[in-house]
C-alpha positions as CSV (number, residue, x, y, z in Angstrom):
1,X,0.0,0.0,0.0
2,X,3.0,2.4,0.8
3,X,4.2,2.0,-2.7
4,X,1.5,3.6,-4.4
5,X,1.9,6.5,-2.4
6,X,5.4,7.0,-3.5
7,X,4.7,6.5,-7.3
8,X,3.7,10.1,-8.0
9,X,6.9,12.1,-5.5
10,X,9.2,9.7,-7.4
11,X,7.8,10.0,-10.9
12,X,7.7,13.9,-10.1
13,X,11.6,13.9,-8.8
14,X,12.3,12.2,-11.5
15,X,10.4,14.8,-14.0
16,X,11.9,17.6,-12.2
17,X,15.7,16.2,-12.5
18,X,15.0,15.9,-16.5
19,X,13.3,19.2,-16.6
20,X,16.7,21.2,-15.0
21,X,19.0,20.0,-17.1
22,X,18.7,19.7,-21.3
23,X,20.4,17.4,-23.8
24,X,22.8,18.8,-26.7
25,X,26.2,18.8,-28.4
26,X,28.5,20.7,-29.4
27,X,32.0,21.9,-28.8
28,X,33.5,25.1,-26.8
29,X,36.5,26.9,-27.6
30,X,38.4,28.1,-24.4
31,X,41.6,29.6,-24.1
32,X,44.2,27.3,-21.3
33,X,46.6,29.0,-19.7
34,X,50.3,27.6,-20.4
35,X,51.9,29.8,-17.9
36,X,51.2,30.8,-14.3
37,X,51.7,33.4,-12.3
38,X,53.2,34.7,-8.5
39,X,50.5,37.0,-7.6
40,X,51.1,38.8,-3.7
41,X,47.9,40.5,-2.2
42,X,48.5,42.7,0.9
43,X,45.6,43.3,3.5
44,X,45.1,47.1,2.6
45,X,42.4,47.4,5.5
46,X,40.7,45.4,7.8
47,X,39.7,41.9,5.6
48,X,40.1,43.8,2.4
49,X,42.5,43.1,0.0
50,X,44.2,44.0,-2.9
51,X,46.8,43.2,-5.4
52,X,50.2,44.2,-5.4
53,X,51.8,42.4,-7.9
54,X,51.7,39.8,-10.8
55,X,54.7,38.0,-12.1
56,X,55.0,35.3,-15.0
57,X,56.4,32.0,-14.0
58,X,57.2,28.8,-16.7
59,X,55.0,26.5,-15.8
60,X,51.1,27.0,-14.5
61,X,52.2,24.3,-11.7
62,X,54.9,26.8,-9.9
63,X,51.8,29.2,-9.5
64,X,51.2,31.1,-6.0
65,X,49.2,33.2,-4.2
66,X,51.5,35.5,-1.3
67,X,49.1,36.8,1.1
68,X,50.4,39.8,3.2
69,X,48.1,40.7,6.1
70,X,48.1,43.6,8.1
71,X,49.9,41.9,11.0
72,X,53.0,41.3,9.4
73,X,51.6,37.6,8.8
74,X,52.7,36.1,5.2
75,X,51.4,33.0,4.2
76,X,51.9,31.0,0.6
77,X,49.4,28.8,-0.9
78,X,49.8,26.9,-4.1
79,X,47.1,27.3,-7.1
80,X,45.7,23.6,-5.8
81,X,45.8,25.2,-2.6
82,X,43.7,28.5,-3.8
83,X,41.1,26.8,-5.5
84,X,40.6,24.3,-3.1
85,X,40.3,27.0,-0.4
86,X,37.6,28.7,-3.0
87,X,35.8,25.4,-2.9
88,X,35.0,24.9,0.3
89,X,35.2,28.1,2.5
90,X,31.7,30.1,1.5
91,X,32.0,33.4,0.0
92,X,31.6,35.7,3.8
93,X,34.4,33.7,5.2
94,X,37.2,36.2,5.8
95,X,39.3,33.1,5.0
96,X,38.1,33.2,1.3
97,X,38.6,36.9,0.9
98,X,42.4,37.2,-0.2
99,X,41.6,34.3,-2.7
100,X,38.5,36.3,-4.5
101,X,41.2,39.3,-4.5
102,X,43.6,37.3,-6.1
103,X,40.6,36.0,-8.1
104,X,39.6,39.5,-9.8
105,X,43.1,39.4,-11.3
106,X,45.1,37.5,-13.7
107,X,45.1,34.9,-10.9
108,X,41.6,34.4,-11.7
109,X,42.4,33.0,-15.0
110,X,44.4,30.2,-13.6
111,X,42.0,29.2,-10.3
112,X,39.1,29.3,-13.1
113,X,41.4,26.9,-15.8
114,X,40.4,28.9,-18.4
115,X,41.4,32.4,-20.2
116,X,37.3,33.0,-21.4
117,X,34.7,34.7,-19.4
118,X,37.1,36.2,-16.6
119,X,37.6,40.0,-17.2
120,X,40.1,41.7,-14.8
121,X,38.8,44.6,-12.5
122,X,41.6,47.2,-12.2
123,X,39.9,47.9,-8.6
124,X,41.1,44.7,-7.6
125,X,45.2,46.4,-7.3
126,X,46.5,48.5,-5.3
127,X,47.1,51.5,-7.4
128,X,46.6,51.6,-11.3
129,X,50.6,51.7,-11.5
130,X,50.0,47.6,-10.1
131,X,47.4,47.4,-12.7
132,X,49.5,49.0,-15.7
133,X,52.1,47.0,-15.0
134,X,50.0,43.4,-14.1
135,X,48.5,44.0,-17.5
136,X,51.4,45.2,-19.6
137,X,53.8,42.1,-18.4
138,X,52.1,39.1,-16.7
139,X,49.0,39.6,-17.8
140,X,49.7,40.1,-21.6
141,X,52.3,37.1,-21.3
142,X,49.8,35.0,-20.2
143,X,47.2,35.9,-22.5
144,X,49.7,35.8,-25.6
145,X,50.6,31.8,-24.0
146,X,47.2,30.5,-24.0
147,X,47.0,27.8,-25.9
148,X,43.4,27.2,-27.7
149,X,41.9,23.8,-27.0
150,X,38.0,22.6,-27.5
151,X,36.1,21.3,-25.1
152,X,33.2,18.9,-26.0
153,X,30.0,19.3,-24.4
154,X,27.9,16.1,-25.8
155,X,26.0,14.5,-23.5
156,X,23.3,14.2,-21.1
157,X,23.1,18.2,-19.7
158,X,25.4,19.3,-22.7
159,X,28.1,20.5,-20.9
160,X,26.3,23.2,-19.1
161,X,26.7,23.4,-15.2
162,X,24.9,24.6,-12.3
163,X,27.8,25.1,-10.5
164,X,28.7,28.6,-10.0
165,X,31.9,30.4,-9.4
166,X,32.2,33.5,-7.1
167,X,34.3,36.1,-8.1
């Protein structure tokens, strides 16, 4: 008798799971980093920071993010490190908050995997001499590195995510 009852919530789960998410094909350009960076964010006020520099470095594995805090505390994390603190830490944590700094930057290119759909915010440096000089030399190294790649998107939910990435 039970399992009558439960017919219609499953069948309208079921429904509503095939309703959120859509079949299709097809095959996304994105732009791959080939180079990393050394990006150093200094705590300019209480919690809030800001980028001081960006420098190019070979390989995207040798990336990191310097954090300078008020204090006199310096800590380095890895690009693993960064995104997996992005992950997990919600987007109020003062934890999180040098790492959506970084994030606004060229930084942002590597902790997302991907040159498309990231736009740097000159607000996110110290100065707009940081900025100038982030953009002229880092930032147009690693843009001028990127190496094009496709990404297919076949399948159930066509590549599209629900996942969403703070920034």
């Amino acid at each position: 008798m039970l399992r009558k009852y439960l017919i219609f919530p499953v069948l309208f789960s079921v429904g509503l799971g095939f309703s959120l998410f859509s079949c299709g094909s097809g095959d996304e350009a994105i732009q791959v980093p080939t180079e990393g960076l050394i990006t150093t964010v200094t705590e300019v006020s209480s919690d809030d920071f800001k980028i001081v520099s960006e420098e190019s470095v070979d390989l995207v594995e040798d990336s990191r993010l310097i954090v300078e805090k008020m204090s006199g505390e310096r800590d380095t994390f890895t690009l693993e490190q960064a995104k997996l603190i992005t992950q997990v830490t919600s987007d109020t944590s003062a934890v999180r908050r040098p790492f959506r700094s970084a994030g606004m930057g060229y930084f942002g290119f590597l902790m997302l995997g991907r040159m498309g759909g990231h736009s740097v915010n000159s607000g996110a440096y110290v100065n707009n001499g940081a900025y100038n000089k982030a953009s002229s030399t880092s930032g147009s190294r690693l843009t001028n590195s990127a190496r094009s790649t496709t990404r297919s998107r076949s399948g159930f939910g066509g590549g599209k995510s629900t996942r969403s990435f703070g920034g």
